[in-house]
C-alpha positions in Angstrom: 155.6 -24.8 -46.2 158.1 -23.9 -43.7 157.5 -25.2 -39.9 158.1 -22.0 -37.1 159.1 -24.1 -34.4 158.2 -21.6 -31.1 159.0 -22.7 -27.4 160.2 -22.5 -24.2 159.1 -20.6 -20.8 156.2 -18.4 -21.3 157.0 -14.8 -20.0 155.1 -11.1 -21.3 158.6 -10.1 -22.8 158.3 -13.8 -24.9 154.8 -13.7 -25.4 155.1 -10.2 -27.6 158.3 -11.2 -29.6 156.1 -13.9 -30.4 152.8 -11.9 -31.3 154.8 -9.1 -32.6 156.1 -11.7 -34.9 152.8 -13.5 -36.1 151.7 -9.9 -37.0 154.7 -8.7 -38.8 155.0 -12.2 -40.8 150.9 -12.3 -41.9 151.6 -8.4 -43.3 154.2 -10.5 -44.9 151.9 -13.1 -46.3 148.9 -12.0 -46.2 146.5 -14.9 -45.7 149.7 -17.9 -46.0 150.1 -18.6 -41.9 148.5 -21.0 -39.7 148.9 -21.1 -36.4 149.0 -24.4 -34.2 148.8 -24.2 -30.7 149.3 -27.1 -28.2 146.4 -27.5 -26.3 147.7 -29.9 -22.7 144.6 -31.1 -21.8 141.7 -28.7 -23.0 139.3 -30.5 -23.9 138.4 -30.4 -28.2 135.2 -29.2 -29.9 132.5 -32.0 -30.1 132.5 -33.6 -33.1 128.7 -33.5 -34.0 126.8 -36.7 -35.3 130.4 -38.5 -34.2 131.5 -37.5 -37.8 135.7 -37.2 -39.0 135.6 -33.7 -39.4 133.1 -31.0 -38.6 132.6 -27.4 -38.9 130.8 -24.8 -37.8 130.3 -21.2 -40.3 129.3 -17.9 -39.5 130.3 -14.3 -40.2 133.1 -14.2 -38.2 135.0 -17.1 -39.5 134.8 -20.9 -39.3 135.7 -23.8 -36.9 136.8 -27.0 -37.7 137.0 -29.7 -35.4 138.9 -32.8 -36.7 138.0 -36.6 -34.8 141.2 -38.2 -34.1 143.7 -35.5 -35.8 147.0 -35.1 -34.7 149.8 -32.8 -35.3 151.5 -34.1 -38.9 147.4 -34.5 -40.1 146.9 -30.5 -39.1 150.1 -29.6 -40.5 149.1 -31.9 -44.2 145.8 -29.8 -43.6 147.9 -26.5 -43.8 149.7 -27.6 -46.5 147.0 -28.7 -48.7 145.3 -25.6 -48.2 148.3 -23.3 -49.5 149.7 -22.1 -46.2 153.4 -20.7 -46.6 154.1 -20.9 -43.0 152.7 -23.1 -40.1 153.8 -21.9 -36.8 153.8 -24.5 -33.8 153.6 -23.0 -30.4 154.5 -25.5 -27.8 155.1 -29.3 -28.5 158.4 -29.0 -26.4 159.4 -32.7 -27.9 159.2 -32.1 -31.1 162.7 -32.8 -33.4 162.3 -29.5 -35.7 164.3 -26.5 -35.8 163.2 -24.0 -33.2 162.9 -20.9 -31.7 163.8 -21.2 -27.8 162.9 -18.8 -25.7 163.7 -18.5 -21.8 166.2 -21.1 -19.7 164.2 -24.0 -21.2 167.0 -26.6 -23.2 165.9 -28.0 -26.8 167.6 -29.8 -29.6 167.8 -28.5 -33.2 167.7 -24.5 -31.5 168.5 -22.5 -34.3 167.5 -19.3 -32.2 167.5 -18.4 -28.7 165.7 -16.0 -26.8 164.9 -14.0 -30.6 163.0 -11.0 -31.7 160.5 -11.0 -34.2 162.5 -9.5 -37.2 165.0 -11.8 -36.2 162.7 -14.8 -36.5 161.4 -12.7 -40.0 165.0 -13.0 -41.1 165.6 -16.9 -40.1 162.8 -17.8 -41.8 164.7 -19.9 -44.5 166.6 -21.5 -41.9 163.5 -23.5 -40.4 162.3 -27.4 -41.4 160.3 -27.8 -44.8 156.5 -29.6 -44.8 154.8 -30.4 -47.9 152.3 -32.4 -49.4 151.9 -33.2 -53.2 149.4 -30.7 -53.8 151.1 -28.0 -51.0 153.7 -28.3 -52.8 151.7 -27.5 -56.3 149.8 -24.4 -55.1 153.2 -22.9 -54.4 154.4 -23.5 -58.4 151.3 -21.9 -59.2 151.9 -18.9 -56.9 155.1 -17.8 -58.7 154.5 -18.8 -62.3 153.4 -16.4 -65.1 150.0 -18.1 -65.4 149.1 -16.7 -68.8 152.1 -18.6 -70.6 151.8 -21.9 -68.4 149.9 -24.7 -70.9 150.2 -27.7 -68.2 151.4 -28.8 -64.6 153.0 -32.3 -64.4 153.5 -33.8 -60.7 155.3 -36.5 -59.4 155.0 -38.4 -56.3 157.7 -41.4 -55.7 157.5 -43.8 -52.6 159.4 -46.4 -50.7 158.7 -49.2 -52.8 158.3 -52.4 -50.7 159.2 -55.1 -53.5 161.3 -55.0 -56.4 162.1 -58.6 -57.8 162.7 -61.3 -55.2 164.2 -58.2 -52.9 162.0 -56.9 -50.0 162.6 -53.0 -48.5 161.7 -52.3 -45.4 162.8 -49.0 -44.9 165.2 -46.5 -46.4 167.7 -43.9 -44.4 168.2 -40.3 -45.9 170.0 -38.9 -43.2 172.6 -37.3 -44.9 170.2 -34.3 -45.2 173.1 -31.7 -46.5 173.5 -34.0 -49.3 170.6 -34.1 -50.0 169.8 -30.3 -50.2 172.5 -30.3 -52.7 171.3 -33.1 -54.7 167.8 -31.5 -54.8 169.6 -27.8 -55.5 171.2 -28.9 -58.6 168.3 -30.9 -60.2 165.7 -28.3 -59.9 168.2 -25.7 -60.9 168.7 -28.2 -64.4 164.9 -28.7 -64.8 164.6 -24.6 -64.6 167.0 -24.4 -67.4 165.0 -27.1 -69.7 163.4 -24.8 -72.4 159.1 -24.3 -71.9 159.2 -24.8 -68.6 158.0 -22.3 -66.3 158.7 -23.1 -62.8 160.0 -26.3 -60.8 159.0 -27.0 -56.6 160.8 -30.1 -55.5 160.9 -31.8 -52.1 162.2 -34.5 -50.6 161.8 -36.3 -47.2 164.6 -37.4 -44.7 165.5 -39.7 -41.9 164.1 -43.2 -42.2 160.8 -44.0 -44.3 159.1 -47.1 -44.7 157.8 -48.9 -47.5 154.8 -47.2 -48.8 155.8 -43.8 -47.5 156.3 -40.8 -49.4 159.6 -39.8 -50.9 159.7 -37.4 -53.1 157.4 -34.6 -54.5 158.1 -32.5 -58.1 156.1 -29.9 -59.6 156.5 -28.7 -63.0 154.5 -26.0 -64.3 155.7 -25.6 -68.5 154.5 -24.1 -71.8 153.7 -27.3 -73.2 153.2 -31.6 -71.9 156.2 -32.4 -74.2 158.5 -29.7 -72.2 157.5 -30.6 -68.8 157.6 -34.8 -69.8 161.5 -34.7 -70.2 162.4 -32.0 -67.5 160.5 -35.0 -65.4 162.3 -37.4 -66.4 165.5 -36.2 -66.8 165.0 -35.2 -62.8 163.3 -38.7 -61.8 166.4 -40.9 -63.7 169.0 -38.5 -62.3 167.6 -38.8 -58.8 167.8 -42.1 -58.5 171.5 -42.8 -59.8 172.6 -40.3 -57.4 170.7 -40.7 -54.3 168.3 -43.5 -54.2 170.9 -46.0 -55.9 173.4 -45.3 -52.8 170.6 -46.5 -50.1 
């Protein structure tokens, strides 16, 4: 799932580059966007019989209200539920890459002041979010379902302790290596014979022990062709990345 950063000063002329966009990317993907909207100081839906999550169904659509949700909860949310693109409006603070619109000063602006179909066409260029099984309803999306016999996942964390040695955290900062790392080991695991379709993604910056590091997704003809493509991705992954932490 890829994270629209949008923000800046709120003007008409910003306000329909950024509708005209949401319109021309859900004719794009139909049914794949979410839209996340920072609320100041609104007050939320009550949350009825005090209960985590509630909702509320009619015919013109459903609400959800969520007790103690937060940003990276709504955005798992989105991913778990298949959406392709999850669009942030607001959240000046945040550290992804953004859209910046008006005299307003950001880090990680990858475009400022844009159009929609110049937002359409930086699409690739914006921050990744995934959870495991995010990342798994994408490999199903663009595999030929008729000739796929399994789907093997992966999910590797920060292990705390190994031997008599204790990790507290580990840094992956180097984040262009680690596209490239990433790049080459799916493309191998693509080329393994039976298997269908590979998603990969890994996190960055500093994670502690328990947290999630990687995700794979192998959808294959057969167990036998997916079990080595694994493997073969797990063992090489660690020599040359995780090894060098």
């Amino acid at each position: 799932m890829k994270i629209i950063h949008i923000t800046g000063d709120s003007h008409p002329e910003n306000n329909t580059a950024i509708a005209e966009f949401i319109e021309k990317l859900s004719v794009l993907n139909p049914g794949k966007n979410g839209v996340i909207c920072d609320s100041g100081a609104e007050e939320l839906p009550e949350s009825k019989c005090n209960a985590p999550y509630s909702a509320k169904v009619h015919d013109a659509g459903t609400i959800v209200a969520i007790k103690d949700g937060d940003l990276s909860g709504t955005l798992d949310l989105f991913s778990d539920s298949g959406i392709f693109y999850a669009i942030i409006l607001g959240f000046e603070g945040l550290n992804y890459k953004k859209a910046v619109f008006g005299d307003f000063e950001a880090e990680n602006c990858i475009l400022k002041d844009p159009s929609a179909d110049e937002m359409i066409e930086a699409l690739d260029k914006f921050d990744d979010h995934y959870t495991m099984q995010g990342l798994v309803k994408e490999l199903k999306e663009e595999v030929d379902i008729p000739k796929t016999g399994c789907y093997l996942h992966f999910n590797g964390i920060v292990r705390e302790i190994t031997g008599e040695e204790r990790t507290e955290y580990m840094d992956f900062s180097d984040y262009d290596y680690i596209d490239r790392i990433i790049a080459e080991i799916r493309k191998d695991m693509e080329k393994v014979p039976g298997v269908l379709g590979v998603r990969f993604y890994h996190s960055k910056g500093r994670l502690y022990a328990s947290d999630d590091v990687t995700y794979i997704a192998v959808a294959a003809s057969h167990r036998q062709e997916a079990f080595k493509a694994m493997m073969d991705a797990i063992d090489r992954l660690k020599a040359e990345l995780h090894n060098k932490k």
